[in-house]
Every structure is written in structure tokens, then in C-alpha cells.
N, C-alpha and C positions, 0 to 999 in steps of 0.2 A: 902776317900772311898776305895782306893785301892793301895795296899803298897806290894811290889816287892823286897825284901831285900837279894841278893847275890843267884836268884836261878839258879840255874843249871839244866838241864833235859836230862837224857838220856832213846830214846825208844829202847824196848829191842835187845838184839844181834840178827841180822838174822840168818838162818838157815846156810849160809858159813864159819858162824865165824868170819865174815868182821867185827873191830869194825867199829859204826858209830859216826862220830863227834856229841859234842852235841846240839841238837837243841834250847835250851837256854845256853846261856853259862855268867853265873856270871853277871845275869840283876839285877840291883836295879834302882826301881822308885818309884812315888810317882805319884797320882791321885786324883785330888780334887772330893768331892761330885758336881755333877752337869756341868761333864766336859765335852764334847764332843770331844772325841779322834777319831784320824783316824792312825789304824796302816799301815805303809808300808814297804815296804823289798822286796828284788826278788823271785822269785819261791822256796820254799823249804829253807826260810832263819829261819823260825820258830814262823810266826805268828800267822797260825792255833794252831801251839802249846800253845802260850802263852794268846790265848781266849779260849783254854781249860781248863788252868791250873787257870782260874777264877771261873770255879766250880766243878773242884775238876774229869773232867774229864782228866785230864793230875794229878795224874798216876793211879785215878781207874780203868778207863777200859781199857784205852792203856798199862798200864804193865810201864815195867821201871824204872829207879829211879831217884827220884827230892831232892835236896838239896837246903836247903836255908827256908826262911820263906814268904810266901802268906798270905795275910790281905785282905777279903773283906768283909765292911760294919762291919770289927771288928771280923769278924768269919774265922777260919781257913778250907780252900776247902779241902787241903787234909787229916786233921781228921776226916770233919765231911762227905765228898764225896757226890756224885752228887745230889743223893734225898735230904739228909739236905739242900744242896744250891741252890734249884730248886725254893724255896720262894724267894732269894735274886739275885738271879741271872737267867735270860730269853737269851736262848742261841739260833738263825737262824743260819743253818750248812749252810755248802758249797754246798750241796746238799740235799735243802732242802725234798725231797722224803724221805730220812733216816729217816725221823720226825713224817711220818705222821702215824696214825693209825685207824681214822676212813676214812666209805667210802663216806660221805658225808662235804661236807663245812661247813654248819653249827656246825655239830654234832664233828668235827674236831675242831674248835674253843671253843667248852665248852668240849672238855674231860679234858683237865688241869685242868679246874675250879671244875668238877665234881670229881676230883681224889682230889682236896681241900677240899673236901665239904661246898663248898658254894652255901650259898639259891639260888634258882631258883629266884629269882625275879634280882639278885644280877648280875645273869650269862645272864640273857638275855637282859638287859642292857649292860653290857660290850659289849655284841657281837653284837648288834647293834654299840654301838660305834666306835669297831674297824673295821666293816664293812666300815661305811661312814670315816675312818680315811685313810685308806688303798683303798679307791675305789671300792669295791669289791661285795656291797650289788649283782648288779646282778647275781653274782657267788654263793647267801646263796646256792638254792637246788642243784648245779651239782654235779655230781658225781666227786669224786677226779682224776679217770681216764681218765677224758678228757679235763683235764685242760691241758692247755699251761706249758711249764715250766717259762715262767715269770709270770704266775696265780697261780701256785705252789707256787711260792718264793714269793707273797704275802701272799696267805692264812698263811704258814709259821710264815711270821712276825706278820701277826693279831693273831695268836693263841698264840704268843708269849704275844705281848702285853696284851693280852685278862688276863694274870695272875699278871699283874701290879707290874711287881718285881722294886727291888731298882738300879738294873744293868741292863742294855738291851747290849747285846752282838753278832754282826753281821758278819755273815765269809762274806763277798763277796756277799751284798744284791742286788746289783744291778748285776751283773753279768747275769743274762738271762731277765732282762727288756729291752722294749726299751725305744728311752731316755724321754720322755714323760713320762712314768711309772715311771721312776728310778727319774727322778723331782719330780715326786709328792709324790713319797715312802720317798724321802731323805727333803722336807721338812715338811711331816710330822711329821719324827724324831724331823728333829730340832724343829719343834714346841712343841712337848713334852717334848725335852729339856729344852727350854724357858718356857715355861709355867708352869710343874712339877719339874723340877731341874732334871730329871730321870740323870744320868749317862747314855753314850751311849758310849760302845767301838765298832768302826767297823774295818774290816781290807776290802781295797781295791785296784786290780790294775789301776782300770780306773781312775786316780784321777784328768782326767778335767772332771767331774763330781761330784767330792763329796769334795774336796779340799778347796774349797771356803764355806763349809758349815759348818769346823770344829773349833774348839777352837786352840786346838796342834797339831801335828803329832808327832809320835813317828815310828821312823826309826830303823827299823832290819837290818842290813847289814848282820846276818850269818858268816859264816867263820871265827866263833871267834873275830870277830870287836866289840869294842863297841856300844851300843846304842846310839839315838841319840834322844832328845825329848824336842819338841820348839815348837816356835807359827811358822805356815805355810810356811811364805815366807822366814824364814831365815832354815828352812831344805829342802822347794826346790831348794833355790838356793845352799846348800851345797851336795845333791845327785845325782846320774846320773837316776836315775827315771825320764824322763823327760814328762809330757804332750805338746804338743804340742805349747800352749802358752809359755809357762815354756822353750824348746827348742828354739823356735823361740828370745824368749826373750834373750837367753844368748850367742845366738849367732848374734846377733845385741848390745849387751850389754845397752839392757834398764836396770835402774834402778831408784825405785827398782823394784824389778822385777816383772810381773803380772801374775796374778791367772786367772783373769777373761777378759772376752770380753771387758768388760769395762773399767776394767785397764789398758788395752792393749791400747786402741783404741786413749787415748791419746800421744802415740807415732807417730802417724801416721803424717804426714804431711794436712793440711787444707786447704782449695780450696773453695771458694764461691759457693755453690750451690751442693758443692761434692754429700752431701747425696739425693740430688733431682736426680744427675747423677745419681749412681750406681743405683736408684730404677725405674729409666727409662726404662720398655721396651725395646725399642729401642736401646737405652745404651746398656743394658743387653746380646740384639740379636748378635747388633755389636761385642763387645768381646770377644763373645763365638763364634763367628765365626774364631775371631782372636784368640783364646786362641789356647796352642798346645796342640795336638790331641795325644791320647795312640795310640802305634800300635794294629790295627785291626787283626780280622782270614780275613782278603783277603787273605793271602798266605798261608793258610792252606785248605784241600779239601771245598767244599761250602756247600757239602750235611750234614743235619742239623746230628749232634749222638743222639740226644733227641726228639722227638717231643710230645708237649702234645697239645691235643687238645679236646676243647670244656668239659674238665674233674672235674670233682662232687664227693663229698666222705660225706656224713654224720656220725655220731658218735649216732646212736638211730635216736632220735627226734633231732639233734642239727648237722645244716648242716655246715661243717666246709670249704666247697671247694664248687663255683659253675660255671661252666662256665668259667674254664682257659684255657687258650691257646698262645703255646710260644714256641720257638725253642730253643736250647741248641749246638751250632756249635764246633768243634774241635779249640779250640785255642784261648778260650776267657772265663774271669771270669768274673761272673754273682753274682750280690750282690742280694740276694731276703731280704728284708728289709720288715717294716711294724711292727703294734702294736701288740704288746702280744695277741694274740686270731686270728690273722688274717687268718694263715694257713701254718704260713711256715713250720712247722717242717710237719704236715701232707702232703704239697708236697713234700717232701722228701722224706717220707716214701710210698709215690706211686711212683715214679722213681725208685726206691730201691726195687719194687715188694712184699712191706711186707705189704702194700694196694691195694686193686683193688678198681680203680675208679667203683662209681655207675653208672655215665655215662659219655658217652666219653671214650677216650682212652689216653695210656701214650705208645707209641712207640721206640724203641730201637733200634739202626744202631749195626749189625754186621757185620764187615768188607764187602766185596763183596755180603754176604750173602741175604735176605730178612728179611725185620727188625720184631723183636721182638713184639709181643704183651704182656705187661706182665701182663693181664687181664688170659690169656694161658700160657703162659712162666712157666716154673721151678726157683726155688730160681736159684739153681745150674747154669742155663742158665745165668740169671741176673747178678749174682756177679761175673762173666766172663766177663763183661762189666763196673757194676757199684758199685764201695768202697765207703762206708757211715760212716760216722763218729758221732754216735746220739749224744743228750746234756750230757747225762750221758755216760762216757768213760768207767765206773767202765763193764757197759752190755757187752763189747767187751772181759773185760780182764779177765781171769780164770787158765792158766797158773803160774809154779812157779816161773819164773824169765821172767826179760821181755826180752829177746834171744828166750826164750822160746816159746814167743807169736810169732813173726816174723816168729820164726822155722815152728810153727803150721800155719801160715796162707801161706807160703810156701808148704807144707805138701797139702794142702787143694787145693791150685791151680796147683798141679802134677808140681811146679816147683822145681828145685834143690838145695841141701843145697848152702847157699852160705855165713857163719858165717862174712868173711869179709866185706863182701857187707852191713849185716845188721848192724856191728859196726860202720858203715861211716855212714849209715843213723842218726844209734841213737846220734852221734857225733854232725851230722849239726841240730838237736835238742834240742842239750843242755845234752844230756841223756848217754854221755860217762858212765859217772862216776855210773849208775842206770843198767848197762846192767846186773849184776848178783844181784838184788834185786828181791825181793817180789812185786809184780802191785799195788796190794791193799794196799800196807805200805806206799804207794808214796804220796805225795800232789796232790791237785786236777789240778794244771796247767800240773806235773807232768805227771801223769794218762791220760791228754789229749794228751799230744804228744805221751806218750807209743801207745794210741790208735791210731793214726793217723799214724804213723810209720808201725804198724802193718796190716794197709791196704796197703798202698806206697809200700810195695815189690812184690804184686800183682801185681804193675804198671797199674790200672781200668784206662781205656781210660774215663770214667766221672766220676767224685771223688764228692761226697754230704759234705758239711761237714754242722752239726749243734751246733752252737755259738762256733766255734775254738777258740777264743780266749779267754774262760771262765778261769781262773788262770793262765793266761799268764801276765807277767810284759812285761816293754815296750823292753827289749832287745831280749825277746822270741816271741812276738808278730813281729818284725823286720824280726827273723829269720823262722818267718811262711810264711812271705810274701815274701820273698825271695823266699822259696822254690814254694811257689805259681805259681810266675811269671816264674821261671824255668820250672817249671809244663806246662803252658801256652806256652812256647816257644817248649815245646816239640810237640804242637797239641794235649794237652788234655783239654777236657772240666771242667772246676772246676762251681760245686753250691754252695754257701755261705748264708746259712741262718744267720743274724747277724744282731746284733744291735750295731755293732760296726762301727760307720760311719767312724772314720779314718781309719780302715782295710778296708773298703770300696774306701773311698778317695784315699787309696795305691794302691789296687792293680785290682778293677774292671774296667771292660770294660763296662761294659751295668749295671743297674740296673733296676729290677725288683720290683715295690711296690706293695704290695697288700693290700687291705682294707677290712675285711668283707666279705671274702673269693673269691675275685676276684683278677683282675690283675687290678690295678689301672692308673699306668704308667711303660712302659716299653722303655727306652731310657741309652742314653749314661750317663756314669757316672757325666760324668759335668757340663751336662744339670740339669740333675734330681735333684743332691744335691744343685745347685748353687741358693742360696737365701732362701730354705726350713727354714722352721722357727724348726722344728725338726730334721731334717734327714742331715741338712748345715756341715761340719766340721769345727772346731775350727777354723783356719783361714781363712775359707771363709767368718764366720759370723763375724770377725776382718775387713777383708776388704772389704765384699760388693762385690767380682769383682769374675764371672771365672774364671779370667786367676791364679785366686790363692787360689787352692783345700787343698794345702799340707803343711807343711813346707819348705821342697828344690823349693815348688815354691814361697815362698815370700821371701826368704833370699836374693836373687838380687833386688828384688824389694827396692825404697826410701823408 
């Protein structure tokens, strides 16, 4: 189905004349009809590139120059470019909003088919299908703008499938679901796998999520390394990619190695009645009392920097927030978790002053001062207080290089140049090497840290972030959480909208669930994940116990 013969890609020179390394570099593969690939590699090693270069948008739109020879389904992408391979190939971006063009869901899902000219009888069929395929029927009438961005990145893949190509091709599908969603999206595929033979290339970082779902993996390493392309368990255990199980495994040195809860779980030592213990109550209470405790804000001031209370936001007819209420203290991260639709990014966006609660209020601590209503407040006031991070990073970035952006957000808060200061930051990002690039040229993990860097020099005593870890691999995702807890030690307040239970598991104090636009539970991190059938981290759902959220906390463990 898809045949990769010596190619090479380079996107075009920037505007310093810096050349850049190539971002394929002399790949040849081979891909059976019917194969369910999962590509991986670290941030910027060139795997966006190479699910572009399968329909011919690696080198029409991006510029450049590719050598070598591309085969899919027999047809050449880069002769025939992106409209001819739009029938054979179904492309989900990284950001699926770039995609969209009508304003409604439904209407959204048959424009492809209506650019085919296929019968109406034809197209409303499909789109019921991928409706109920994808979960989404109750989404036909909304309006595109008020969807979630994990309702986004569904609709996305229903429009996609809705044109029934021979290739389905996915940057990072799971990336803003949460993991209930991202279950049901990823065995959906696979069932369309199985059932139609479709070929499905995805590329993804979260891969204790999608890992166990694939055929091969095919590993980018970047920096000029060979490729690497095998059945699952013998390329996890040859990368430093690690998912948690995968980590935990090789440094206990199970073999062979495990993917899955279940693989895992027969390592563990057996005990008559274990599973009846761990699901005990009682059990459970006991533990968790024993388990050890994260350092709290006790020793940071008490008085709260956020308060929200009793606060309501509707979207029209369609109320997204009712009756929250929750403090926000100096010195402690706060995971707000919950299902695609539930509210998080819209509390966010009212902390952030760029919502005013309908009712109720969102409160603001300025120093000595009297706190903030940001119902009245000025933006200007607000972002003197609070740096926000949206899902889409591209909103923040408009600058030519990204020194530029720092500079500007410096600029913006009457503070002074300070070029050293911003290279150290971009440094302990990953971003040395990107300081005199183009924002928009970047990758999407990329792109997230530029953004987040570029608020950090403001130093916002409460920092928002929404879904950080979206195109983060696992040694960038480390180096977030580091910076997090340093964050945290300094007596800043960090908000984490995320569907990333291990970033959660890492680095939060309290968590925050919301259901349905409320606050559901709001407790300690290891209360709240410990035993969740959704929201558990990998190896708590391993071993059943609190005292073991993490990896470094089971590696002592027999």
C-alpha cells in the first residue's frame, strides 16, 4: 500500500540563512495493505512530515525539496499533489481547526462528500454512520464554535472518514481527548481496520494509549539515525520513548516486556485474596492514609490568589458551566480533569478574564491590594496576574523568531530586555536550538513550549495552562513537569486542564473533576485517581494500591 524508497525532505531555508537538517533523511519502507501503523519519534524528529508526504502535502504546500520515490495505493503524491490524493488518502491534522470549513457539524461532515459529488442519499448515510462510529450524534446541530477541542478532533475524524478513502492518516488523534474518548476513537479505528482492511497511519506521543492497538511501530529517531520499523514490543524495548509500563518494566527487567495492564500484572507477586484486599474500602482508606503525602501550600501564604464562586457561563442556549466553586492557593498544582465537553477549557477562559461569568463571580488576589473582580477588571489588570496557555499555541505566536516573542511579551509587561534570561528559559525547554526560527515553522509540541515560555517571563503568579502536553514526547513532557514543580516551589499557583493522567499523577496536589459543567470532586491527587476506572494512572491500575501513583513509586516496590 505504501512504499518509502530513499526519501529525503528538506523544508525550505529560513529567512537567516540557517540551513536546517533534513527532516526525512534517506527513509525507505514498505507498508502492507491493511496495516495499522503507529508512528513515533521525539518532538521535531519528522513524523508530521512524513504523514504529509503521503498525500503529497510534503512538498506542495510546504515548499522544499523531496528526493526519492512515494507509492501510495500505486499513485505518485508528489506528481499528482494533494487534490488528486484526497480520494486515496483521509488526512486528521494536529490541529484539527485548520480543517474545518463549515459552521455547523453536520454540514461539516458532508462538505467532502459534496465536493465529490456524491448522491445525497449516499452522504446521509455516511454521516449517520460516522456519527454513531465516533460518538458524536449529539453534536449533529452545534455550532463548530463551541465545541470542546476534544469534539473538535472528533468531528475532524468523522469528516474524514465520512470520504471512505483507502488510507486514513492521523497526526496525534488522541491528543485533546480524554481517555474514555481516546478508547473509544482508537477502537473505533481499529475496528475499521479489522473489519474494512482500511490502512491506518497514526503518529502519537501518548503511546500507553494507542500502543497495544497497533500492528508495527515505526520509529523516527531524527538527527540523521536510521528508522526503525517492527512489531511493538521489540521497538519499545529498543527506544527511550518510554510509557510508563514500558519504563517501569525495564527497570525491573520484566521480560518480555509489557504493553499492557494485563501484561504487566502477571509480574506482580500473588497473595490469596489480594484482589479482594486492594478492592476493600477499608484496605483502600488504610493505605491511603499510609501512603506519602506531596508537599502542600501550608508554607506558602493561606489567603486563596483565585477564588471562584458559585460561577455559570453559557455558550447561547447551551450552558457550559453551573455553579463552580473552588479556591486556587499560592503553591500548589491543581489538575482540572474531566470529559471532553465538561468545562475545562471555558474555566479557564474565565479566570483568564476573556469570559465573564453569567453568574457568580471569578475573583483575583493582588498583592496587598483588594482583589480583582474580573466581571469589571481590565484584560490589562488580569494578565498582571494571570498567563494562559490556550489548546492552540499557534493564538499566542505572531512574532518572527521566537526571542522575538519573549521580547514582545517582556515589552508588554513594562519589563526589561533581558536576551540571557530568555535563552536559559528556552534551553530548559528543549528550544535552544529554535531561538532564531520562525513560531509557525515549528512542530506542534514545539509551538507549545514556544508559547509557554513566552508567558514564564512575565513570571503570572497563576499560570492556566490548557492541555500542555499536547506534542510533547516523554522526555519534554518530564521537562514540563519539572519546570512545574519549580513553579510550585516558588508560591505560584499552576491550573492544568489535562487529560493527561500521568502529568497529573506527576506533578498535582489536588485535583479537580468536573462532569457536566460542575465540580464533581475536588480532593488530593491520590485520593481522587486511586482506583478510577478512567482517570487511575498506569500503574496504579497495575497494582490496585495508593501508595503506587507513579513509576519511582513502584520501582521499590516487590
Amino acid at each position: 500500500m505504501i512504499s518509502f524508497q530513499h526519501v529525503s525532505y528538506h523544508y525550505p531555508q529560513p529567512a537567516d540563512g540557517r540551513p536546517l537538517p533534513p527532516a526525512l533523511d534517506d527513509l525507505s519502507l514498505h507498508i502492507d495493505e491493511g496495516e495499522l501503523i503507529l508512528v513515533i519519534g521525539p518532538s521535531g524528529a519528522g513524523k508530521s512530515t512524513f504523514l504529509r508526504a503521503l498525500n503529497g502535502l510534503t512538498p506542495h504546500f510546504y515548499g522544499g525539496t523531496l528526493s526519492g520515490q512515494v507509492r501510495v495505493a500505486g499513485r505518485d503524491p508528489v506528481a499528482l499533489g494533494p487534490q488528486e490524493m484526497a480520494r486515496t488518502v483521509g488526512m486528521v491534522f494536529q490541529d484539527p481547526e485548520t480543517q474545518f470549513v463549515a459552521d455547523q457539524v453536520e454540514d461539516e461532515l458532508a462538505f467532502g462528500m459534496e465536493n465529490q459529488a456524491l448522491p445525497p442519499a449516499l452522504m446521509r448515510k455516511r454521516v449517520e454512520e460516522v456519527l454513531d462510529q465516533l460518538t458524536i450524534a449529539h453534536l449533529r446541530g452545534r455550532r463548530m464554535s463551541t465545541l470542546s477541542g476534544g469534539e473538535k478532533q472528533r468531528v475532524a475524524i468523522a469528516s474524514v472518514l465520512a470520504l471512505n478513502p483507502d488510507v486514513l492518516v492521523l497526526d496525534e488523534p488522541t491528543s485533546q481527548l480524554d481517555p474514555q474518548s481516546a478508547e473509544e476513537v482508537l477502537v473505533a479505528i481499529r475496528r475499521l481496520n479489522e473489519d474494512l482492511g482500511l490502512t491506518v497511519i497514526l503518529a502519537e506521543h501518548r503511546l500507553e494509549r494507542v500502543v497495544q492497538f497497533v500492528d508495527r511501530v515505526l520509529y523516527l529517531p531524527g538527527a540523521g539515525q536510521p528508522a526503525l520499523l517492527d512489531e511493538p514490543r521489540t521497538v519499545m524495548a529498543a527506544v527511550d520513548l518510554n510509557p510508563p509500563l514500558a519504563a517501569l518494566g525495564k527497570a525491573k527487567g520484566w521480560r518480555p516486556l509489557p504493553l499492557t495492564v494485563k501484561q504487566a500484572r502477571r509480574f506482580l507477586p500473588r497473595t490469596a485474596g489480594s484482589l479482594a484486599v486492594a478492592r476493600s474500602a477499608a484496605a483502600e482508606n488504610a493505605t491511603l492514609a499510609a501512603a506519602p503525602s506531596r508537599p502542600d501550600s501550608s508554607s506558602h501564604p493561606a489567603k486563596a490568589l483565585a477564588t471562584v464562586d458559585n460561577a455559570a457561563y453559557s455558550y447561547g442556549s447551551h450552558q457550559a458551566l453551573h455553579g463552580v466553586s473552588f479556591d486556587l492557593r499560592p503553591g500548589e498544582v491543581v489538575a482540572l480533569m474531566g470529559r471532553n465537553g465538561s468545562g475545562k477549557s471555558t474555566l479557564l477562559k474565565l479566570l483568564a478574564g476573556l469570559h465573564k461569568p453569567t453568574r457568580g463571580s471569578v475573583r483575583l488576589a493582588q498583592g496587598g491590594q483588594e482583589s480583582l473582580d474580573t466581571r469589571s477588571a481590565s484584560l490589562d489588570e488580569i494578565v498582571r496576574i494571570v498567563g494562559y496557555v490556550p489548546q492552540n499555541p499557534g493564538a499566542l505566536l505572531f512574532k518572527d523568531t521566537v526571542l522575538e516573542e519573549l521580547a514582545f511579551t517582556r515589552q508588554g509587561h513594562r519589563l526589561p530586555p533581558d536576551p540571557a534570561a530568555d535563552r536559559a528559559l528556552l534551553a530548559r525547554l528543549g528550544l535552544a536550538a529554535e531561538a532564531e526560527r520562525y513560531p509557525r515553522d515549528l512542530s506542534s509540541g514545539q509551538r507549545q513550549r514556544v508559547a509557554l515560555a513566552a508567558i514564564l517571563v512575565a513570571q503570572p503568579a497563576l499560570l492556566l495552562l490548557d492541555e500542555p502536553t499536547r506534542g510533547l514526547d516523554y522526555a519534554q513532557k518530564a521537562a514540563l513537569a519539572a519546570i512545574l514543580l519549580q513553579l510550585r516551589q516558588q508560591g505560584r499557583a499552576i491550573l492544568l486542564a489535562t487529560h493527561d493522567v500521568e502529568l497529573a499523577a506527576h506533578c498535582a496536589d489536588r485535583v479537580l473533576l468536573l462532569g457536566e459543567g460542575q465540580v464533581v470532586v475536588d480532593g488530593p491527587t491520590r485520593q481522587v485517581m486511586t482506583g478510577s476506572l478512567v482517570f487511575a494512572s498506569q500503574v496504579n491500575k497495575l497494582y490496585r494500591d495508593p501508595r503506587y501513583l507513579v513509576v519511582e513509586d513502584a520501582v521499590a516496590a516487590p
